[in-house]
C-alpha positions in Angstrom: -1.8 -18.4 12.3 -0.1 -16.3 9.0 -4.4 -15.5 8.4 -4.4 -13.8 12.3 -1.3 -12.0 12.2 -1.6 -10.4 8.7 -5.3 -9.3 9.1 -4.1 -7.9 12.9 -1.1 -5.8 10.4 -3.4 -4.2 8.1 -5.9 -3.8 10.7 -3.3 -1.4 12.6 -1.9 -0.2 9.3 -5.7 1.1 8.3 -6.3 1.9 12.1 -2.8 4.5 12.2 -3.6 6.2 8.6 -7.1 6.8 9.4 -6.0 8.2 12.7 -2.8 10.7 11.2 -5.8 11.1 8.4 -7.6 13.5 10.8 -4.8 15.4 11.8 -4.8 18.7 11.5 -1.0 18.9 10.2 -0.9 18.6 6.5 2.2 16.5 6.9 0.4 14.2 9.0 -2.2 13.7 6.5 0.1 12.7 3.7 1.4 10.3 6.1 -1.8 8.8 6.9 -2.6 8.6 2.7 0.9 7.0 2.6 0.1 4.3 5.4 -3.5 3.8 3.8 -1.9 2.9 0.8 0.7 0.4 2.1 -2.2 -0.9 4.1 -4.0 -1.7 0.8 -0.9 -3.1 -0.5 -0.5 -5.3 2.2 -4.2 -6.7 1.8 -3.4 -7.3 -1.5 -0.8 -9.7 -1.2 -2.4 -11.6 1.8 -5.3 -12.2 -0.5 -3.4 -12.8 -3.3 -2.3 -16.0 -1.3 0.7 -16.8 0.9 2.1 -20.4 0.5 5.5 -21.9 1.8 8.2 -23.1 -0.2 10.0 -22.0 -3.3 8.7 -22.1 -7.5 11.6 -24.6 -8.1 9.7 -27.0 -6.3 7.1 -27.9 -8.4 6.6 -26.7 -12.7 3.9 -23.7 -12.8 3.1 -24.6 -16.4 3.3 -27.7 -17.6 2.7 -29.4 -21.1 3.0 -27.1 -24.3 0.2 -24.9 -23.8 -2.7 -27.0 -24.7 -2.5 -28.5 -21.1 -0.9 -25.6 -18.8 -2.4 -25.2 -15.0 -1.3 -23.3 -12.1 -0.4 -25.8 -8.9 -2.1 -25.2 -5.7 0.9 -24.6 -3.8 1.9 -21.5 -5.8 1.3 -17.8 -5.1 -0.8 -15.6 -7.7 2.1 -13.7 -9.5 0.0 -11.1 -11.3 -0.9 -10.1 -7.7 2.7 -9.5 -6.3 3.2 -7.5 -9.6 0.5 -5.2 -9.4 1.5 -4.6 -5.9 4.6 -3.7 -6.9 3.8 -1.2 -9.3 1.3 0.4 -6.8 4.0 0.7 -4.8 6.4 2.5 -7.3 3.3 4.6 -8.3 2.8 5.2 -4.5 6.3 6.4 -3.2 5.7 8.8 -6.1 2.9 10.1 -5.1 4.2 10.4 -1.3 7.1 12.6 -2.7 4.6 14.8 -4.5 2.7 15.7 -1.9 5.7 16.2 0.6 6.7 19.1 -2.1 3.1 20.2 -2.4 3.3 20.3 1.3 6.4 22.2 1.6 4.8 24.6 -1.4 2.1 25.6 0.6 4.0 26.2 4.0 6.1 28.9 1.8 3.0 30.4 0.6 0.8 30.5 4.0 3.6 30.1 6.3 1.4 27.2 8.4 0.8 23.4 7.6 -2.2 23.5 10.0 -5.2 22.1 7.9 -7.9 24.3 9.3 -6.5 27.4 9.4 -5.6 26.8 5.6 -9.9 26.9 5.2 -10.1 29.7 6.7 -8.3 32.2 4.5 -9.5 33.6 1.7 
């Protein structure tokens, strides 16, 4: 049932960035970049494995690292970190092009997308 309802999440998450990605409102399309990304991020973890339960539960490593396994019932914790950082790295990027954004409505005095093309 966790399978269904995450794949329905970053099915709508991909399905609403795509969408605001073909806006013509520049703010819109940073959005969409924004959404795509959390979208990934969101894949990401579901793949990385979703289990109940807490790490005090049962020893990840065990032995003195000549016998050291990971149990089944443990999430992948390189994946959580990476996802973490992507986010950092992402909310970053978001707030760069929000001021890139703003930059260009100063200089051209429009955000719309295809009437940026068309000057010269």
């Amino acid at each position: 049932m966790t399978a269904v309802v995450l794949a329905a999440v970053v099915g709508a998450l991909f399905a609403l960035g795509t969408f605001l990605l073909l806006r013509r409102d520049l703010i819109r399309v940073v959005w969409g970049l924004a959404i795509i990304s959390q979208a990934a991020n969101v894949y990401l973890l579901a793949m990385g494995g979703i289990t109940e339960g807490t790490a005090e539960t049962v020893p990840v490593l065990e032995g003195h690292g000549h016998d050291i396994h990971v149990p089944v019932g443990i999430a992948d914790p390189l994946v959580q970190a990476l996802v973490l950082t992507a986010i950092v790295i992402g909310f970053g990027m978001t707030a760069f092009a929000l001021v890139l954004s703003y930059r260009v409505y100063e200089e051209h005095d429009t955000l719309d997308v295809s009437e940026l093309g068309d000057r010269e």
